[in-house]
C-alpha positions in Angstrom: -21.3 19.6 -46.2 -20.4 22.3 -43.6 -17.3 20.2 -42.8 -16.2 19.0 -46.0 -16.1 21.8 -47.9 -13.1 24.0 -46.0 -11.7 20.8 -45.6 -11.5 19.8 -49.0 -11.1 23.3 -50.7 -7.8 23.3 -48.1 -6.6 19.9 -49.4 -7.1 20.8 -53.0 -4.8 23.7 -52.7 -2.3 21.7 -50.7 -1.9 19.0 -52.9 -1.5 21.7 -55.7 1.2 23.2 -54.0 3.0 19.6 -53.1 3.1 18.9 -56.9 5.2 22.2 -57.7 7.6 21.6 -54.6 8.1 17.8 -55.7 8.5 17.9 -59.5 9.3 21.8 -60.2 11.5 21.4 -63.1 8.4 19.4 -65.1 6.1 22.7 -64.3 8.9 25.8 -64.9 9.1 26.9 -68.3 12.5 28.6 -67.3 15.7 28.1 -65.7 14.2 29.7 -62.4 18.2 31.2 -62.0 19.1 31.5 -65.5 19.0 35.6 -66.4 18.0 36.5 -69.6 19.4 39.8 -70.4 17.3 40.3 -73.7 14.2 39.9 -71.7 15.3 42.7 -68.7 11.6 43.6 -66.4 9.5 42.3 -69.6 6.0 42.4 -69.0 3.6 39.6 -68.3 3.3 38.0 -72.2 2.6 34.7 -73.9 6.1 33.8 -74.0 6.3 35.0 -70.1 3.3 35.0 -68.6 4.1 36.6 -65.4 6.7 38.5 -66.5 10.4 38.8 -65.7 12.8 40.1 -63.4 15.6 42.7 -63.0 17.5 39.9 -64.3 15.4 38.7 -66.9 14.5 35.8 -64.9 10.7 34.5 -65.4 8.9 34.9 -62.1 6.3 32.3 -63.0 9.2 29.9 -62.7 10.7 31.3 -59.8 7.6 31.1 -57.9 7.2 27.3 -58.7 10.6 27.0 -57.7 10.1 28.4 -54.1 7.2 26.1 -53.0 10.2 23.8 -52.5 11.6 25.9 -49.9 8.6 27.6 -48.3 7.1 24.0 -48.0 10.1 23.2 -46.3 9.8 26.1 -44.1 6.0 25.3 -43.1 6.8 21.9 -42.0 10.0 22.2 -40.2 9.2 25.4 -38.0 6.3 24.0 -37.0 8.2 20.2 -36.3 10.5 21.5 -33.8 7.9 23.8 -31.5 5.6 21.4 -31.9 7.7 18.6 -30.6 9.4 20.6 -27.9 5.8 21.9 -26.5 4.1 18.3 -26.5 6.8 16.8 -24.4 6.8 19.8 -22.0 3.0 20.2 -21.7 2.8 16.3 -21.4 4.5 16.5 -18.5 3.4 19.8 -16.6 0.2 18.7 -17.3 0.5 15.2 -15.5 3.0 15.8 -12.7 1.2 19.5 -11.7 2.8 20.8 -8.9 6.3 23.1 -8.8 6.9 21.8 -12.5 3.6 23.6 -13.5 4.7 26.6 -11.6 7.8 26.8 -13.3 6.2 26.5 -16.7 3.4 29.0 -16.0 6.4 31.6 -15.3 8.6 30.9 -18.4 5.6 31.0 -20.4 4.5 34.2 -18.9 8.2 35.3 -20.0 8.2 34.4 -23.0 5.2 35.5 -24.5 5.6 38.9 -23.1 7.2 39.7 -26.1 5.6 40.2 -29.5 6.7 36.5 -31.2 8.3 38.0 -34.8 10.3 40.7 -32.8 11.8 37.3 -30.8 12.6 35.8 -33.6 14.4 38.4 -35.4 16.5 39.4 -32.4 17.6 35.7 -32.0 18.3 34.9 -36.0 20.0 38.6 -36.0 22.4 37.1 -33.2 22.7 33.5 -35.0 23.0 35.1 -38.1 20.6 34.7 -41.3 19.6 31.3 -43.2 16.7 28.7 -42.6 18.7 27.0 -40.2 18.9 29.4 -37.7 15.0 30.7 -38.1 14.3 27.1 -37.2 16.4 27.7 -34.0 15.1 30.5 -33.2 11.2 29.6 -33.9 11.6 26.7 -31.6 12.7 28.6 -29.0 9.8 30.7 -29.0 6.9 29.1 -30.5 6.8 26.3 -28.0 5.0 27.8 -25.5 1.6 27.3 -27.1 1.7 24.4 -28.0 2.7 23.6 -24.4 -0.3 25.3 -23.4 -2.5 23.3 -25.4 -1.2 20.1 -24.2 -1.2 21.3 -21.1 -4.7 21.7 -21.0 -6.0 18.8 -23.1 -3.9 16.0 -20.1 -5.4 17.9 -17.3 -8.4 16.8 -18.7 -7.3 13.5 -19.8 -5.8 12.5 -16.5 -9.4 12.5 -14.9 -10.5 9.9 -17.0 -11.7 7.0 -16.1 -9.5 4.9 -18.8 -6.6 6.5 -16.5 -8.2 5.5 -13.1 -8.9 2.2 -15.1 -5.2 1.7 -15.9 -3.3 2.4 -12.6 -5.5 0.3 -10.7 -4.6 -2.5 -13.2 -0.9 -1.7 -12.3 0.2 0.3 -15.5 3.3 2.2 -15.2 3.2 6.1 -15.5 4.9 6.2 -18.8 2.4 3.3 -20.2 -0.6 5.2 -19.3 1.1 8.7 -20.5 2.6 7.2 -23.9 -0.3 4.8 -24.8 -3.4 6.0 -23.5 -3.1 9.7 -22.6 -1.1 11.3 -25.3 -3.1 10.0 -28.2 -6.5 11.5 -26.7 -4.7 14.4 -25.9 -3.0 15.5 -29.2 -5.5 15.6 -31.3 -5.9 19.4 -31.3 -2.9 20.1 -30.8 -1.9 18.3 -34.2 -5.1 20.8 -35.7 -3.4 23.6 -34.6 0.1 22.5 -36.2 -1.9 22.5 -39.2 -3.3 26.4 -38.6 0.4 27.0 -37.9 1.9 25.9 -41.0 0.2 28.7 -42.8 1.9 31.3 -40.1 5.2 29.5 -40.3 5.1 30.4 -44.1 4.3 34.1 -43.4 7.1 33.7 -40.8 9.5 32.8 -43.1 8.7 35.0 -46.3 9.0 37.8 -43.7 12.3 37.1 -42.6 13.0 36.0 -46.3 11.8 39.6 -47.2 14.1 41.2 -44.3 17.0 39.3 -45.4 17.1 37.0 -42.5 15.5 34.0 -44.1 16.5 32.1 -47.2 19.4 33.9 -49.0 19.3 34.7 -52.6 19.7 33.8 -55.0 17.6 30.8 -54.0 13.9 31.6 -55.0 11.6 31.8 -51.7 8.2 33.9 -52.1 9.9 36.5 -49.6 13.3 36.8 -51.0 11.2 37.3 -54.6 8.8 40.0 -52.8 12.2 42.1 -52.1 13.5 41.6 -55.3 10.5 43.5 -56.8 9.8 46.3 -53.9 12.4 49.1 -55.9 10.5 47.9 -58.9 6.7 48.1 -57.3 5.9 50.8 -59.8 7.4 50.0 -63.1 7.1 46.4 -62.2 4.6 45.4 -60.3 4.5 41.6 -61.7 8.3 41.2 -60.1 6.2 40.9 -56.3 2.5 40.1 -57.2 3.2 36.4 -57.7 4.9 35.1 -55.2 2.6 36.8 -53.1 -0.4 35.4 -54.1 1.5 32.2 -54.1 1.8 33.2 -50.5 -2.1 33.8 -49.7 -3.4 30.6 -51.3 -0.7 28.7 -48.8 -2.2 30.5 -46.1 -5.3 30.1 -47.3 -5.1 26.0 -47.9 -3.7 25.3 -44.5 -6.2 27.2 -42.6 -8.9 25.7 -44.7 -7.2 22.6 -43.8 -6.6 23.4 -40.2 -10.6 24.5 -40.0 -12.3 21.0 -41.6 -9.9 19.2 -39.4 -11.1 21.0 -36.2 -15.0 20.6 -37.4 -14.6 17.4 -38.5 -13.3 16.4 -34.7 -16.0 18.7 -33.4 -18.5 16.1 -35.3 -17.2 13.0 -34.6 -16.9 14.2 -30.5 
């Protein structure tokens, strides 16, 4: 029940969120960009129940609108350090020796820095859009899931399904590929999970800065600054999209959590 519960609560909200990104236009009652200049900052009503924008535009359908694209964030910021910091912590973690040396001092580099200051510096030199805040999270959030590979084939590689197949004449790729890397990525695949949900903060954050998604595309950050001149007459413009933006978090760390238990369990 212990394990289930997070786990499920976590799913729930996920799959709630996956049906607004995949079929927004059956869910918004609105034109998410169509303005409504009769309807300018109206008030959270039957006709719009979370009221409207600046522009007239109904934030209720706005903030459907942007699970597309802070979905889309959540998956592919965590893709590319995830997929970067597998291979390289694969690979220090076998081989050892002046590789692992190497690794330990980039990675002592790189997180030296705060993370979000990183990332702004590099998307400020690339420029703004989700394109570049990919770039730029890949090039700093490998490390730890490096780290975490890393760790899990050190321990891996004294097994004695490893000793088992390089006496049977396996080549090193055979036994990394098909023996090692499955055992070993198992939390860091429940870590990707716990990350989604700071990939998402991530990117409202830079959404909010004006580094992120661009308007007028609706993302939970960009809609956040719409409303922040507007926090005290309007307070509706910003209160949606970020509780939109907790219960993300929220579900992928539920998520994250019954994955990690339920592995705990079955070990």
């Amino acid at each position: 029940m212990r394990v289930w519960l997070p786990l499920g609560a976590g799913l729930l909200i996920l799959a709630a969120l996956l049906v607004m990104a995949a079929v927004p236009d059956l869910l918004t009652p609105y034109d998410p960009l169509g303005f409504d200049y009769e309807a300018l900052l109206a008030e959270p009503s039957p006709a719009h129940l979370f009221g409207t924008d600046q522009f007239g535009r109904d934030i209720l359908s706005r903030t459907i609108a942007a699970s597309r694209i802070d979905l889309q964030i959540a998956v592919f910021a965590m893709v590319g350090p995830l997929l970067i910091g597998s291979v390289i912590g694969l690979l220090v973690g076998w081989f050892g020796g002046w590789a692992d040396a190497l690794f330990g001092r980039l990675a002592d580099i790189v997180v030296t820095f705060p993370f979000l200051v990183l990332v702004i510096a590099i998307v400020a030199v690339l420029g703004p859009g989700l394109i570049n805040m990919y770039i730029a999270v890949a090039c700093v959030g490998w490390v730890v899931y490096a780290k975490l590979m890393r760790g899990e084939v050190r321990v891996q590689r004294s097994a004695d399904y490893v000793a088992a197949g390089q006496v049977l004449g396996f080549s090193t790729g055979r036994v990394l590929l098909r023996h090692v890397l499955p055992n070993a990525v198992r939390p860091v695949l429940v870590y990707a999970v716990t990350d989604m949900a700071l990939a998402i903060l991530l990117g409202s954050s830079l959404g909010y800065l004006g580094l992120g998604a661009q308007p007028p595309e609706a993302e939970w950050g960009v809609l956040i600054a719409d409303g922040k001149n507007f926090f005290t007459t309007a307070p509706w413009i910003s209160l949606a999209p970020g509780v939109a933006i907790v219960l993300a978090g929220l579900g992928f760390s539920l998520t994250g959590d019954g994955l990690q238990a339920l592995l705990d369990v079955k070990r």
